[in-house]
N, C-alpha and C positions, 0 to 999 in steps of 0.2 A: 840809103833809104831816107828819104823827108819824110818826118815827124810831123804831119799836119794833123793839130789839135786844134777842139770846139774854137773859134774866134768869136770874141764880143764885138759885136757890132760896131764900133768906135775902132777898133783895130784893125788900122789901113796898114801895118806896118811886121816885117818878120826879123827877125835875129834869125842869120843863117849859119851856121858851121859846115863846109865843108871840108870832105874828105880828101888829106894828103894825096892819098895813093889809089884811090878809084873813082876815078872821073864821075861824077853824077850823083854820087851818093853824099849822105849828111844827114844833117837833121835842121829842123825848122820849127820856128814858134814865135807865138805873136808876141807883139810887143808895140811899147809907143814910139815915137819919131826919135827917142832918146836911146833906145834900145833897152827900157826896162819890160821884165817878163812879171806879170801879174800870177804868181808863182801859185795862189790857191785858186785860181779859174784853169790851170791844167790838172788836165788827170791825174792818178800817183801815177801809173806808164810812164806820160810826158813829162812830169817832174822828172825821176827818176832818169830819163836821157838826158832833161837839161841837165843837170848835175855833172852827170856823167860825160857830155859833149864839154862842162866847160872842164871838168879834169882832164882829159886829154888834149885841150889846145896846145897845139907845136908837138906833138907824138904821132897822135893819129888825121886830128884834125885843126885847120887852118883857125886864128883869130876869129870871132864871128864879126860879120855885119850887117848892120839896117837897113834893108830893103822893102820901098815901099808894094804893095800887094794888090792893090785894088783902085781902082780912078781915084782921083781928090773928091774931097765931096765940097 
């Protein structure tokens, strides 16, 4: 499951974690070119994954990475 939360307008960019063991699934959220998450512009939900996606890195789910989102502007 991708975790797609509100994006600010300026955020061309996502943190992805995906899932070890099931192809397709994970979670997702924006972020800058650096990979930082503007942790009070997500919901508590999406916090509350991000958290939790980065405690299981190497368990359930993979390193995350920065993936750009939308054209350049």
């Amino acid at each position: 499951m991708l975790d797609s939360s509100p994006r600010s307008a300026a955020s061309r960019y996502e943190l992805r974690f995906t899932s070890l063991f099931d192809r397709g699934r994970g979670y997702a959220f924006p972020c800058d070119a650096q990979g930082c998450v503007e942790l009070d512009l997500l919901s508590e939900c999406a916090r509350n994954n991000y958290f939790y996606a980065r405690a299981v890195v190497g368990m359930e789910l993979s390193p995350p990475g920065v993936l750009p989102t939308g054209p350049p502007i």
